[in-house]
N, CA, C and O atoms as a Tinker XYZ file with bonds, in Angstrom:
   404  protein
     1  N     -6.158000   -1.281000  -19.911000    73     2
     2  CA    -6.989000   -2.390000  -19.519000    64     1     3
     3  C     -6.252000   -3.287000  -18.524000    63     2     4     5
     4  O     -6.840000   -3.793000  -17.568000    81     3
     5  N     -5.193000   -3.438000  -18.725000    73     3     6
     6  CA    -4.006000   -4.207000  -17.699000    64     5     7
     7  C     -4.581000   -3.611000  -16.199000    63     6     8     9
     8  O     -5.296000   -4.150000  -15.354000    81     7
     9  N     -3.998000   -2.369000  -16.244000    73     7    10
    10  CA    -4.046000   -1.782000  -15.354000    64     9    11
    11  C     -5.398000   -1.984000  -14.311000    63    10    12    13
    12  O     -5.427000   -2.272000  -13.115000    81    11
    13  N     -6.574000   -1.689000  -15.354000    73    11    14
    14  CA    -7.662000   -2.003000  -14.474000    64    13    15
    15  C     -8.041000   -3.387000  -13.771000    63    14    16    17
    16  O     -8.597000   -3.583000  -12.690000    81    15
    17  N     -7.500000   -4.404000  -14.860000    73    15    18
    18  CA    -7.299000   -5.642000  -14.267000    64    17    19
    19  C     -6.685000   -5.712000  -13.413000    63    18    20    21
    20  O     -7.225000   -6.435000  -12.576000    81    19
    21  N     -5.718000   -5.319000  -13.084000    73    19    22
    22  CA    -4.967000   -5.550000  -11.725000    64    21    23
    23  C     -5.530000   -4.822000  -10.382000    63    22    24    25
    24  O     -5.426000   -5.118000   -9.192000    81    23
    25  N     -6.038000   -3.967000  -10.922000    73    23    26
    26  CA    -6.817000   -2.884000  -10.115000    64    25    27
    27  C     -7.863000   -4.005000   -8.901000    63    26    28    29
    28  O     -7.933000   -3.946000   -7.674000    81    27
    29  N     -8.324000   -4.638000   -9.561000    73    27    30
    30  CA   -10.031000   -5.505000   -9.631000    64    29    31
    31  C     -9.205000   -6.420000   -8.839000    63    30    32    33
    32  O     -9.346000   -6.323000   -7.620000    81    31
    33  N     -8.258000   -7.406000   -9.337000    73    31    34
    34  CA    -7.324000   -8.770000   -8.828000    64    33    35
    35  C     -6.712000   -8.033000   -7.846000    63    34    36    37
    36  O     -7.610000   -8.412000   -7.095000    81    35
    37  N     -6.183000   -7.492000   -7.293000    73    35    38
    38  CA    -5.453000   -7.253000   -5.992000    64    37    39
    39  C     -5.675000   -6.316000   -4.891000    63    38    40    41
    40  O     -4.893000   -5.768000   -4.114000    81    39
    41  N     -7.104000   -6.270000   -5.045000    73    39    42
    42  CA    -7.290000   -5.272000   -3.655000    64    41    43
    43  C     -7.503000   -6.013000   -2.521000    63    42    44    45
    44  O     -8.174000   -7.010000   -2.254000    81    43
    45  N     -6.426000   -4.942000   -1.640000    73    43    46
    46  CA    -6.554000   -5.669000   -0.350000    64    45    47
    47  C     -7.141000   -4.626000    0.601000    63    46    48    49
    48  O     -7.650000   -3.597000    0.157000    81    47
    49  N     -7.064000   -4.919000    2.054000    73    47    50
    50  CA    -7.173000   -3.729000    3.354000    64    49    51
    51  C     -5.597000   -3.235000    3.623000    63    50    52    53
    52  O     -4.533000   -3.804000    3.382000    81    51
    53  N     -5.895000   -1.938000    4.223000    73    51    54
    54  CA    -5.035000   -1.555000    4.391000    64    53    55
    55  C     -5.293000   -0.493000    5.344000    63    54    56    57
    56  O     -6.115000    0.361000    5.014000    81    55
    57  N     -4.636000   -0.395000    6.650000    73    55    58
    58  CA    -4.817000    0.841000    7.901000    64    57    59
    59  C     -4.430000    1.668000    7.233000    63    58    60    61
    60  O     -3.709000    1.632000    6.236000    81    59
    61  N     -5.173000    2.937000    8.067000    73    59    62
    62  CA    -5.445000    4.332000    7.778000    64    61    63
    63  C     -3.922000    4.429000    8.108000    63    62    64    65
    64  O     -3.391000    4.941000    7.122000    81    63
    65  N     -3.068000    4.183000    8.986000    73    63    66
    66  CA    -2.053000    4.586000    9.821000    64    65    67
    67  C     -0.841000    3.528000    8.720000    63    66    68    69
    68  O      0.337000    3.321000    9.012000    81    67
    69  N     -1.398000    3.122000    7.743000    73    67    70
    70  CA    -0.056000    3.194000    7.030000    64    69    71
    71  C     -0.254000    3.464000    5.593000    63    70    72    73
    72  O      0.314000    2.706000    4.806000    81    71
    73  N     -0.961000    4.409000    5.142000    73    71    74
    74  CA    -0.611000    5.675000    4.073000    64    73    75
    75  C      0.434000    6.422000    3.970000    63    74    76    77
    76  O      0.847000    7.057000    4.941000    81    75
    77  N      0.980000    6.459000    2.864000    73    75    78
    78  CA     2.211000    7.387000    2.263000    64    77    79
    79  C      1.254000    8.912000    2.610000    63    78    80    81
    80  O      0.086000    9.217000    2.370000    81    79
    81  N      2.613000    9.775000    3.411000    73    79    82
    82  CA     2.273000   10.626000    4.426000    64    81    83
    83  C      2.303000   11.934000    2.592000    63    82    84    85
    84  O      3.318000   12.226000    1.959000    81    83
    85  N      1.172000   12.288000    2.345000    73    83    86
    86  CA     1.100000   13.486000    1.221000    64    85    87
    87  C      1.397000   13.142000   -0.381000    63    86    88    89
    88  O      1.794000   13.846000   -1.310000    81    87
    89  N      0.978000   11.559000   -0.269000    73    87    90
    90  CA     0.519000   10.592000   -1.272000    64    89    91
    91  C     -0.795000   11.241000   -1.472000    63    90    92    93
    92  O     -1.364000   11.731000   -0.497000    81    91
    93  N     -1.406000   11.295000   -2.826000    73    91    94
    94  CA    -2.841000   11.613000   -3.389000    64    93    95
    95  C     -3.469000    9.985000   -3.767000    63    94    96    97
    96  O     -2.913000    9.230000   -4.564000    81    95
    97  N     -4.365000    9.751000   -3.230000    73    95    98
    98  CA    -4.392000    7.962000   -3.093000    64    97    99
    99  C     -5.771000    8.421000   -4.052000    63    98   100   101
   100  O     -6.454000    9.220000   -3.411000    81    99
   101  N     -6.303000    8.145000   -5.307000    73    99   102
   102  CA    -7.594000    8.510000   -6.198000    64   101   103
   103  C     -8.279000    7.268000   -5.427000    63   102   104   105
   104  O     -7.883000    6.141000   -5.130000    81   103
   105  N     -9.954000    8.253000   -5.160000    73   103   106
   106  CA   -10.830000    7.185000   -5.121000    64   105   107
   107  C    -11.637000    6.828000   -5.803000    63   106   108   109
   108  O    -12.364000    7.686000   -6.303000    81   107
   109  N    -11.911000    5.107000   -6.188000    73   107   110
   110  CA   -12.214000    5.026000   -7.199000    64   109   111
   111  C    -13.926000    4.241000   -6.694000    63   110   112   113
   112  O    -14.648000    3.639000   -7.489000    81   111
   113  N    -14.219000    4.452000   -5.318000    73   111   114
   114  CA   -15.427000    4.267000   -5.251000    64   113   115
   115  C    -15.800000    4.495000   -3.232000    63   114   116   117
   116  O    -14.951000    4.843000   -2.411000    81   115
   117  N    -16.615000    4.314000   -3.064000    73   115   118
   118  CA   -17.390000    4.118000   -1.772000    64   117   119
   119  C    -18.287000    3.376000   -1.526000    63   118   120   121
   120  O    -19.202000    2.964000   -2.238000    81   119
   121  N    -17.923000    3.110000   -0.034000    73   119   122
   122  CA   -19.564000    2.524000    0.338000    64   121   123
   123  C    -20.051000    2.044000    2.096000    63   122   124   125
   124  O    -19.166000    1.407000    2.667000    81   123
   125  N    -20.934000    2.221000    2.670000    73   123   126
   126  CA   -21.162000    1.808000    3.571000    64   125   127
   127  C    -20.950000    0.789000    4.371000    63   126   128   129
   128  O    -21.346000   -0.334000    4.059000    81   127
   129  N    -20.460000    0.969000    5.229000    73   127   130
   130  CA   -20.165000   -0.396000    5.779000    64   129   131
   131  C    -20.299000   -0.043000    7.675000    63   130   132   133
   132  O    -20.492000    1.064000    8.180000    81   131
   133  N    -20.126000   -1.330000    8.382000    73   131   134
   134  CA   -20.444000   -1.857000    9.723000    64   133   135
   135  C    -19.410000   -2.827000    9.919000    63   134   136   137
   136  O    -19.365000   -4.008000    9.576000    81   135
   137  N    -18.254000   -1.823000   10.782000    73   135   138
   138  CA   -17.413000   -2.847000   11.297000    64   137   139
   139  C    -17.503000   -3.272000   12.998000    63   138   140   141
   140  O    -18.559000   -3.140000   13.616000    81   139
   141  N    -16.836000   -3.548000   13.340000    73   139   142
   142  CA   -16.927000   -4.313000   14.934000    64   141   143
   143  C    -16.436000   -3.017000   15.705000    63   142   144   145
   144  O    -16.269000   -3.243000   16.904000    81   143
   145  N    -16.110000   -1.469000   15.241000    73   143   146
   146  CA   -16.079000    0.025000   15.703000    64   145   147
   147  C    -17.875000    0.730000   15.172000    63   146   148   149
   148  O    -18.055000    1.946000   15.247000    81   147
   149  N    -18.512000    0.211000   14.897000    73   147   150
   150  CA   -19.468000    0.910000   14.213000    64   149   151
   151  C    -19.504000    1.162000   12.788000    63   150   152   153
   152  O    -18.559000    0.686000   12.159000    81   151
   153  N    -20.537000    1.919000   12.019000    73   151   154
   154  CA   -20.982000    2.343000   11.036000    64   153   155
   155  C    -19.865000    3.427000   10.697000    63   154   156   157
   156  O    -19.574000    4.425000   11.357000    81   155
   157  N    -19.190000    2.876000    9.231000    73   155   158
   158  CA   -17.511000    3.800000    8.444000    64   157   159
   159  C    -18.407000    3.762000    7.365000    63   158   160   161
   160  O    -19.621000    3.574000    7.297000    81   159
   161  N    -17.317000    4.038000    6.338000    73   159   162
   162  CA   -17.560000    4.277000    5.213000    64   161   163
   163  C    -15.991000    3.519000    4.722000    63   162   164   165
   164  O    -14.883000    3.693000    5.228000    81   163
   165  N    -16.359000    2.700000    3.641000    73   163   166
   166  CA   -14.742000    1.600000    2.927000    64   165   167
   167  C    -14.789000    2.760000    1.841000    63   166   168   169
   168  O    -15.696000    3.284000    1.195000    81   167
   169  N    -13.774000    2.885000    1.903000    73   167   170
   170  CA   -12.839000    3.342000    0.345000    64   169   171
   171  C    -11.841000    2.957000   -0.602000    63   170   172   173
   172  O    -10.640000    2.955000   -0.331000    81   171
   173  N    -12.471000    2.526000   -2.062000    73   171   174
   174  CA   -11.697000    1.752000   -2.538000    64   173   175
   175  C    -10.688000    2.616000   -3.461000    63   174   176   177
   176  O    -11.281000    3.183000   -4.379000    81   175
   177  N     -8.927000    2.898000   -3.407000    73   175   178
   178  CA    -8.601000    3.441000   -3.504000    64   177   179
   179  C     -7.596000    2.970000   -4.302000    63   178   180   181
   180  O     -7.565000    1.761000   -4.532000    81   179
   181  N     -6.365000    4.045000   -4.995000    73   179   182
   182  CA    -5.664000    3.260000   -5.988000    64   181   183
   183  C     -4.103000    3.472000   -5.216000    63   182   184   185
   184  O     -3.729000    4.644000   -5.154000    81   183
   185  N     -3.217000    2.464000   -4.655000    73   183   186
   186  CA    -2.082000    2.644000   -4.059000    64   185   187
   187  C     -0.950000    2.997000   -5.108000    63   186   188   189
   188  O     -0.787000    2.837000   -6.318000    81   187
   189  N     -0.139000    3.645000   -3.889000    73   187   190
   190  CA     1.465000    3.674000   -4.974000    64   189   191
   191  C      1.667000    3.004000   -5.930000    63   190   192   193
   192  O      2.022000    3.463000   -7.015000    81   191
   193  N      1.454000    1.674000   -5.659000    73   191   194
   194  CA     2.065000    0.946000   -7.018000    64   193   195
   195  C      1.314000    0.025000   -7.863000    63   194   196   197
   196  O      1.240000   -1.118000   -8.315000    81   195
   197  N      0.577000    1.699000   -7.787000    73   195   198
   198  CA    -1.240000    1.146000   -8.850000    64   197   199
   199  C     -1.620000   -0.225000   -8.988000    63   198   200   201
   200  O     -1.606000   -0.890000  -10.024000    81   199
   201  N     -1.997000   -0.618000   -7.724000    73   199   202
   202  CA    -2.508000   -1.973000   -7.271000    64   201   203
   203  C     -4.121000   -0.781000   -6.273000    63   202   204   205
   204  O     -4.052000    0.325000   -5.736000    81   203
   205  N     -5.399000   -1.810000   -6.469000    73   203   206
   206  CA    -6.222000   -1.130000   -5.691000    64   205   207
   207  C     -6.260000   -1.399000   -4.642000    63   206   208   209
   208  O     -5.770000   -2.513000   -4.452000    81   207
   209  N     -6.810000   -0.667000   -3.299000    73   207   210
   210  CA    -6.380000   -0.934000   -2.014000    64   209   211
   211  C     -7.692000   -0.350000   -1.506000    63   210   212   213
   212  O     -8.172000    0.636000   -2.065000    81   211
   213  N     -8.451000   -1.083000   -0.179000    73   211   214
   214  CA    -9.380000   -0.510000    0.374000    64   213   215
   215  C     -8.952000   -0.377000    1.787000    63   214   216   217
   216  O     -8.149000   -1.092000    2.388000    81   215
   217  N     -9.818000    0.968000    2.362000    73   215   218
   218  CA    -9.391000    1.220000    3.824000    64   217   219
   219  C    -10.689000    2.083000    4.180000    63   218   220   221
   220  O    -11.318000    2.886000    3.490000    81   219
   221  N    -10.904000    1.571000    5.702000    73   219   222
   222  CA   -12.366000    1.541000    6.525000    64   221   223
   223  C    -11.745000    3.069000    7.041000    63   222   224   225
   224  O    -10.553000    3.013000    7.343000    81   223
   225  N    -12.287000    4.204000    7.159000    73   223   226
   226  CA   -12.141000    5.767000    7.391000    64   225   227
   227  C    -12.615000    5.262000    8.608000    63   226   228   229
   228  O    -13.348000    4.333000    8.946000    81   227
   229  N    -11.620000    6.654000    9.487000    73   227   230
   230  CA   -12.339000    6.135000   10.936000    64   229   231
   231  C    -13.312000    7.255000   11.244000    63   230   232   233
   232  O    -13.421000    8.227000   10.496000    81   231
   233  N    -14.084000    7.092000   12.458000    73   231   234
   234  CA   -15.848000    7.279000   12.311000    64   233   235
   235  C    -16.058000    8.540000   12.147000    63   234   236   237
   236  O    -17.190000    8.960000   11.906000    81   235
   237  N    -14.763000    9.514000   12.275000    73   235   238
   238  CA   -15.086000   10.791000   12.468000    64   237   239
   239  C    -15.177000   11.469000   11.232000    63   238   240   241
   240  O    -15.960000   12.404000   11.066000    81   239
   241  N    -14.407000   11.040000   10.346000    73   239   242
   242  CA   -14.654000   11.453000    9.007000    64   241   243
   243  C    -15.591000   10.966000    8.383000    63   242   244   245
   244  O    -16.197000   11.688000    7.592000    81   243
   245  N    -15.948000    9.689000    8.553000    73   243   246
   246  CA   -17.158000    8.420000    7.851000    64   245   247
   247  C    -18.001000    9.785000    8.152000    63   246   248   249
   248  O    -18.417000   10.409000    7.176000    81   247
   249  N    -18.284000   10.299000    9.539000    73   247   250
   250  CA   -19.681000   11.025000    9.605000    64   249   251
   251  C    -20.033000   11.708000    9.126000    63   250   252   253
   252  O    -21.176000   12.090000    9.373000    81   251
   253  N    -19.064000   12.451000    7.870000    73   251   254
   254  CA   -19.333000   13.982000    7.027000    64   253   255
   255  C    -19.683000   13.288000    5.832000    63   254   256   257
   256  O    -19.803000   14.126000    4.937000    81   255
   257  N    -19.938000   11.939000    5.343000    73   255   258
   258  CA   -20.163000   11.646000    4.000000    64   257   259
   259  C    -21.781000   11.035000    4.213000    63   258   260   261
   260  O    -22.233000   10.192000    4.987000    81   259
   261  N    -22.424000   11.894000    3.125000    73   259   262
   262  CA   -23.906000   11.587000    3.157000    64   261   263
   263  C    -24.013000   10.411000    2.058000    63   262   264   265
   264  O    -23.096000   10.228000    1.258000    81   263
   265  N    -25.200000    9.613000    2.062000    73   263   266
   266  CA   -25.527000    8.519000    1.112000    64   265   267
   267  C    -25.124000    9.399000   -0.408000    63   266   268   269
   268  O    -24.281000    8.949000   -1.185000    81   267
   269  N    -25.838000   10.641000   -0.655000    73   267   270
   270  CA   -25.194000   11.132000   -1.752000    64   269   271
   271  C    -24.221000   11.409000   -2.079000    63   270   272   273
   272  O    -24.096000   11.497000   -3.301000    81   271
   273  N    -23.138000   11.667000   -1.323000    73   271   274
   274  CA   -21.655000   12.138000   -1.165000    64   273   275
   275  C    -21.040000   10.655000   -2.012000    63   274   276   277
   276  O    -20.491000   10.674000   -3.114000    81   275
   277  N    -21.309000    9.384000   -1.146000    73   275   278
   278  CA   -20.876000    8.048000   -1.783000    64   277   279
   279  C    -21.611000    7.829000   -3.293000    63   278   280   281
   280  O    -20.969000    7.404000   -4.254000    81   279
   281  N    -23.091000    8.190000   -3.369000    73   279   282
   282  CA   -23.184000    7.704000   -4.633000    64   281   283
   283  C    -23.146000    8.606000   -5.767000    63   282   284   285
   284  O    -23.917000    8.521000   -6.723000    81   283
   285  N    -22.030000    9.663000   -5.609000    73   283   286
   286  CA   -21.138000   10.446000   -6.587000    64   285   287
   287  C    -20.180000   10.582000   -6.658000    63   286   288   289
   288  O    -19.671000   11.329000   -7.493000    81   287
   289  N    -19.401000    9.764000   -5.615000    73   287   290
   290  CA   -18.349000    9.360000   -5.644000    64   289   291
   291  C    -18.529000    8.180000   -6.980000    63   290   292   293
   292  O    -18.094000    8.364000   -8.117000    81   291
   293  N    -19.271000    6.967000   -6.514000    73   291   294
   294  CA   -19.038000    6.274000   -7.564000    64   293   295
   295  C    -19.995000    6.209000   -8.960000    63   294   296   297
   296  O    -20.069000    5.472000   -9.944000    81   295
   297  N    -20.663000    7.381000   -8.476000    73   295   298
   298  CA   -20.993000    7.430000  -10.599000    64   297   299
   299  C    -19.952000    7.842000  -11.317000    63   298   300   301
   300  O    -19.796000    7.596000  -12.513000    81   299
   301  N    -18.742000    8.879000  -10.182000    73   299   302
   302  CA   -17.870000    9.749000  -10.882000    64   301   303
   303  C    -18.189000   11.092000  -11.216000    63   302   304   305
   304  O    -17.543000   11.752000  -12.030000    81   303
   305  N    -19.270000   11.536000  -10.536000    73   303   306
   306  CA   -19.863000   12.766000  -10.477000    64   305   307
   307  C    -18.658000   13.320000   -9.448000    63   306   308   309
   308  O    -18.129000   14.336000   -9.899000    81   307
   309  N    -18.240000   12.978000   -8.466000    73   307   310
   310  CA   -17.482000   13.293000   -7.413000    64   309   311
   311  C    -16.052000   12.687000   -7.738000    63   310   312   313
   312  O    -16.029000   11.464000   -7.597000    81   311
   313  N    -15.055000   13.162000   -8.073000    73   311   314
   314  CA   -13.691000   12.878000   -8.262000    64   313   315
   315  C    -12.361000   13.399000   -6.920000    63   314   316   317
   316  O    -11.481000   14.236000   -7.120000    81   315
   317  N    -12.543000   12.750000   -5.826000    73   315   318
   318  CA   -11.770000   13.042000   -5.219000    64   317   319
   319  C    -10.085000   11.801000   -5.293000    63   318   320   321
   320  O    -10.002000   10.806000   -6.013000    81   319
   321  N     -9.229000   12.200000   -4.539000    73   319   322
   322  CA    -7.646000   12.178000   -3.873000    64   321   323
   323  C     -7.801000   12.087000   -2.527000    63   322   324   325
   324  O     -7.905000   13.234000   -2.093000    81   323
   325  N     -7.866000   11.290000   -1.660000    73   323   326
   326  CA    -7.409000   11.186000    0.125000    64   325   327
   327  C     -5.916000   11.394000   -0.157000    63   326   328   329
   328  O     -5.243000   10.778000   -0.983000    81   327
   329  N     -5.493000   12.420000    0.714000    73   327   330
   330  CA    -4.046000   12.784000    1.248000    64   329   331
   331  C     -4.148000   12.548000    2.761000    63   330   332   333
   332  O     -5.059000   13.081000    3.394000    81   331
   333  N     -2.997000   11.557000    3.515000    73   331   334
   334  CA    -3.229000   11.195000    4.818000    64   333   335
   335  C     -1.880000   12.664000    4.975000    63   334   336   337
   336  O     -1.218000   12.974000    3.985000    81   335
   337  N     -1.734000   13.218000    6.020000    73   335   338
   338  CA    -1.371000   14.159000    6.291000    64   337   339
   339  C     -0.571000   13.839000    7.803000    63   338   340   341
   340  O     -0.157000   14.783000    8.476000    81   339
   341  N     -0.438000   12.703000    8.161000    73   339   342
   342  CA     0.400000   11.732000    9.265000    64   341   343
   343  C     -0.065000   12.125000   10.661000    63   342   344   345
   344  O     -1.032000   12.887000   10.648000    81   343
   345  N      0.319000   11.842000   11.660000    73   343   346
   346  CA    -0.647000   11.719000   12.697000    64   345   347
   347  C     -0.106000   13.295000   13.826000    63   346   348   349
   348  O      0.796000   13.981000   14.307000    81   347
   349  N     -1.355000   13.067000   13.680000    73   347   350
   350  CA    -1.174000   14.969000   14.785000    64   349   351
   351  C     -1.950000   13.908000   15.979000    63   350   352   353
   352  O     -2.878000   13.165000   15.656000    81   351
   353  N     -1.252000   14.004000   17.767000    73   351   354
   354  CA    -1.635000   13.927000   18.597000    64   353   355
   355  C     -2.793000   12.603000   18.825000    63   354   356   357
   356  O     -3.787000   12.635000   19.550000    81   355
   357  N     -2.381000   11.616000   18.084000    73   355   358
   358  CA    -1.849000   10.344000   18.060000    64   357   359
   359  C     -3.545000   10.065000   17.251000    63   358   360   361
   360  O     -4.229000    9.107000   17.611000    81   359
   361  N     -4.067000   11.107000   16.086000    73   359   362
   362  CA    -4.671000   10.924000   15.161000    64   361   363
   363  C     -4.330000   10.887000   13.775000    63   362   364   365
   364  O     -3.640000   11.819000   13.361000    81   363
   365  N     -4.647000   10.069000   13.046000    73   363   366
   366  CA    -4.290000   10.515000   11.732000    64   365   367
   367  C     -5.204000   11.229000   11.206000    63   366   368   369
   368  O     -6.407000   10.992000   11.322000    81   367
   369  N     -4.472000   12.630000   10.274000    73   367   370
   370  CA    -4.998000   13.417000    9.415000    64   369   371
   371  C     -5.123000   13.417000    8.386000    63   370   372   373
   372  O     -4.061000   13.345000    7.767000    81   371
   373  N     -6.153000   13.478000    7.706000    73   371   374
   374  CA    -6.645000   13.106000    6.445000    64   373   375
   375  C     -7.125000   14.548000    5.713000    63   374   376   377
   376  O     -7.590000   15.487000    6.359000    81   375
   377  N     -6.922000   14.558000    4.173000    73   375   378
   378  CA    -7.562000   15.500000    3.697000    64   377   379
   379  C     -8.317000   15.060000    2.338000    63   378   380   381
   380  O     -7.988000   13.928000    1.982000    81   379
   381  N     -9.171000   15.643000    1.574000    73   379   382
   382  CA    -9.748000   15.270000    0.415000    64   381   383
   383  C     -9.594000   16.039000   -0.265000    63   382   384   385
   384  O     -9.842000   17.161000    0.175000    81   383
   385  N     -9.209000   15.964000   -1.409000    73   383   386
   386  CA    -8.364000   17.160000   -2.578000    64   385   387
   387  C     -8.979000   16.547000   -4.349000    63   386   388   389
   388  O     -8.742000   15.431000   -4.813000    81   387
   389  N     -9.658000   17.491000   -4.932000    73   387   390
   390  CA    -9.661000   16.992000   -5.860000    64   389   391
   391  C     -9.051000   16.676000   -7.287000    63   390   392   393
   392  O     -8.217000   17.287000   -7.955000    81   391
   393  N    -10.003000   15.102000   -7.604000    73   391   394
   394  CA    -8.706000   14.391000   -7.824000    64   393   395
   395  C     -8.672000   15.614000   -9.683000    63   394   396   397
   396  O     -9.459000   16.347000  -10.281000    81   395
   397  N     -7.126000   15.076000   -9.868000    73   395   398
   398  CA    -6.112000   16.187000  -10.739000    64   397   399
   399  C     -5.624000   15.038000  -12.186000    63   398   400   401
   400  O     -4.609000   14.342000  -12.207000    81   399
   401  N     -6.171000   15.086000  -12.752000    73   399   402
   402  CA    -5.895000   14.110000  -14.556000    64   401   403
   403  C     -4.432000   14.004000  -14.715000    63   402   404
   404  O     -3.958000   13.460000  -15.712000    81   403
């Protein structure tokens, strides 16, 4: 219960471009959003030092997640892990792995 409390109390933002490079970051929800780049998708995620952390996906990945994709993510029907995979050719690479108990 701690844990989740802290979870809730300390989420912040955080760039795609500073993820622990083959860190399994659990997501613990989704959702639509409209930033000043266009229409992403926020992901609220659990950092290294199990504090929660959200970060805006950039548009190219946002575009493969359908309204259903997000709302099974957060019933928990959908249990994924983002692994950032560090930057190939001045992108960062991302993968989705599922998430592991």
């Amino acid at each position: 219960m701690e844990q989740k409390f802290q979870r809730v109390s300390c989420t912040r933002y955080v760039p795609v471009t500073s993820l622990v490079v083959d860190h399994r970051y659990q997501i613990l929800g989704a959702e639509r959003a409209v930033t000043r780049f266009g229409p992403t998708v926020m992901l609220r995620m659990v950092d290294t030092d199990n504090t929660a952390i959200k970060m805006y996906l950039p548009r190219h990945y946002a575009a493969v997640f359908t309204d259903d994709d997000v709302e099974k993510i957060n019933s928990g029907t959908y249990a994924y892990d983002l692994v950032s995979k560090g930057m190939r050719r001045g992108w960062v690479t991302l993968k989705l792995e599922t998430h592991q108990t």
